[in-house]
C-alpha positions, 0 to 999 in steps of 0.5 A: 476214646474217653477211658484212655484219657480217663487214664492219661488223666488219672497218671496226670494228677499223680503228677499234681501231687509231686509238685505239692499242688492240688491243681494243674492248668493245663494250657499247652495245645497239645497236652490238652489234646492228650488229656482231653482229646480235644483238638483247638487252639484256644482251649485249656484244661483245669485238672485237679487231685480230686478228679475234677476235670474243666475243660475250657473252650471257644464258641468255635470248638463247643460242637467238638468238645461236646462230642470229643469229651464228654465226661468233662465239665465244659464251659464255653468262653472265649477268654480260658484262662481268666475263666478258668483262673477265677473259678479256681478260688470256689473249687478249693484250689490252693495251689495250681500248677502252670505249664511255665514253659508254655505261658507268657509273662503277660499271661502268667501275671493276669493268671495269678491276679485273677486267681485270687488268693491261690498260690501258682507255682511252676509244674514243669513239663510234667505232661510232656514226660507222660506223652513220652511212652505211648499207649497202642492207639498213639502207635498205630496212630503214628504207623499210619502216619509212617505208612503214608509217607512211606508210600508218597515218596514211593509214588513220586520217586518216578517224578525226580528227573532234571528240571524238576525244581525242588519246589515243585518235588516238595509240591508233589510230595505234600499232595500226595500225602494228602491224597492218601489220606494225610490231614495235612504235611507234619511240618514244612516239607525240605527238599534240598538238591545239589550243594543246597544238600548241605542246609540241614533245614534248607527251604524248597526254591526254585533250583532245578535238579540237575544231574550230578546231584544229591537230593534230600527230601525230609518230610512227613504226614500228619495223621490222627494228631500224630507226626511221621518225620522221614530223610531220605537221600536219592542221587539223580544220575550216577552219583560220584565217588565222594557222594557214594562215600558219604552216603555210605558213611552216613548209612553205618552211623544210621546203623549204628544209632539204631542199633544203640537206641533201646531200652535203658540206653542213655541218650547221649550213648545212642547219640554218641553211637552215631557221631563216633562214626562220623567223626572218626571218618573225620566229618566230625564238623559236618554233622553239628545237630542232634541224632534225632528226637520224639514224635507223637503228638508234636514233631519235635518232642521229647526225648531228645537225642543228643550230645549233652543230652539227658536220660534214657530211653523207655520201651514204646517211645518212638523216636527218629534217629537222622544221622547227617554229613554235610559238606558246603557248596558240595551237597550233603546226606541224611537218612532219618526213620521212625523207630519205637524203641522196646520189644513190645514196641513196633520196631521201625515205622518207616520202611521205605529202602535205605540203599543209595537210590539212582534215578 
């Protein structure tokens, strides 16, 4: 897809210009991916106004870069960002942006010394703010990824029974993922059962499943680059009053948070439409993190959705909204899908049932 990073890189440069520079050295992981193609981790991308691209790499992705990329000037180094900060000075570089989020003290210091005579200066999260609306590929890109995690946890829903420990459910969930055509989990898959419902980021253990109890599975496949992230609260056996009330609550807030989530919305708003709920019920301390977040590229990305947040929502940025109410030593729920935001987008990614599930 040389032509759509073409474009991706022409947006970028747009960028450059803003912050009064003539060049950008691009060292993040993944917005060298979106402006290059080129999966690596060591690789970085010198982009200036002008149109010149130098994309640096490793021996080890030299192969792939030459494939992935090839309208771009290569140069194959182990050491990228030195190399590309002394060719900086001979391609009339003045000014370069750096990605000051991404890059260490230590890497930043060696970047101005090897730059010789080049002011650097900070370019913000430039790329990040472009990667925020995404272009037709990206989206069925992540609605690949969606559709396989909606169908792993379909497939090992007859697999949650009591003994079953949460490690092994988490287990089941990532080689199915895989099976189905996953590269690998999006991130670390939680399964948290019983009163571990209540961890937000609990980590699978050893626990067995016991009748009685709530269990929550947040996970997600990595396809193409792309990060499908879904929650999902079944109950094994039949579930409690109180389970069935929260679950119910937290449902409407999800709702509610969809609902709120479009074009022009204010994040805070979208996140506000949920928590008002939750908190109105009086489980206002039992839901303390974020609605939800972008995906794409990353798992976590902007927008982020949120009390205290800023912005607003485009159309085509997908992002998760993951209402939750957790209540300790007792259990907890959380529901969380994928949605692009926009009518010419593609609505909600992840399918699969939100109704209270008994198994």
């Amino acid at each position: 897809m040389p032509e759509i990073h073409v474009g991706r890189r022409r947006r970028a440069q747009d960028k450059i210009i803003e912050v009064g520079a003539d060049a950008a050295l691009i060292t993040s992981g993944p917005n060298v991916r979106y402006l290059t193609g080129l999966a690596s981790s060591n690789a970085a991308l010198l982009l200036t106004v002008d149109g010149t691209a130098v994309l640096a790499t490793d021996s080890r992705y030299a192969l792939a870069a030459r494939r992935d990329c090839p309208d771009l000037e290569l140069i194959v180094e182990r050491l990228i960002e030195p190399r590309l900060a002394a060719e900086m000075p001979g391609r009339a570089v003045r000014t370069v942006a750096f990605e000051a989020h991404e890059m260490t003290v230590e890497r930043h210091a060696e970047l101005a010394a090897k730059a010789e005579g080049v002011n650097v200066v900070p370019f913000g999260r430039k790329i990040e703010e472009l990667r925020t609306v995404k272009d037709p590929a990206e989206i069925e890109l992540l609605g690949t990824a969606c559709r396989i995690t909606c169908q792993a946890i379909a497939d090992v829903f007859s697999l949650i029974r009591p003994g079953l420990t949460e490690r092994q459910l988490a287990a089941a969930l990532d080689a199915r993922m895989t099976d189905l055509g996953a590269e690998r989990p999006a991130f670390d898959t939680i399964v948290a059962s019983g009163p571990n419902g209540a961890i937000p980021h609990h980590a699978p253990a050893d626990r067995p499943m016991r009748r009685g109890d709530l269990i929550t599975m947040d996970f997600g496949a990595l396809y193409g680059g792309y990060h499908a992230d879904m929650t999902r609260t079944v109950a094994l056996g039949e579930p409690a009053g109180w389970q069935r009330e929260i679950y119910e609550l937290v449902a409407a807030a999800q709702r509610a948070g969809l609902d709120a989530a479009r074009p022009g919305a204010d994040v805070a708003d979208v996140d506000a439409a949920a928590r008002d709920l939750i908190r109105d019920a009086g489980h206002g301390d039992h839901f303390q993190h974020g609605l939800g977040h972008g995906v794409g590229l990353e798992v976590h990305e902007a927008p982020m959705i949120g009390y205290g947040r800023t912005g607003k929502l485009a159309s085509r940025v997908p992002v998760t909204v993951e209402p939750g109410v957790y209540l300790p030593g007792r259990g907890g729920v959380r529901i969380e899908d994928v949605l692009v935001v926009g009518v010419d987008g593609a609505g909600l990614l992840t399918t699969t049932t939100r109704e209270l599930l008994v198994l």
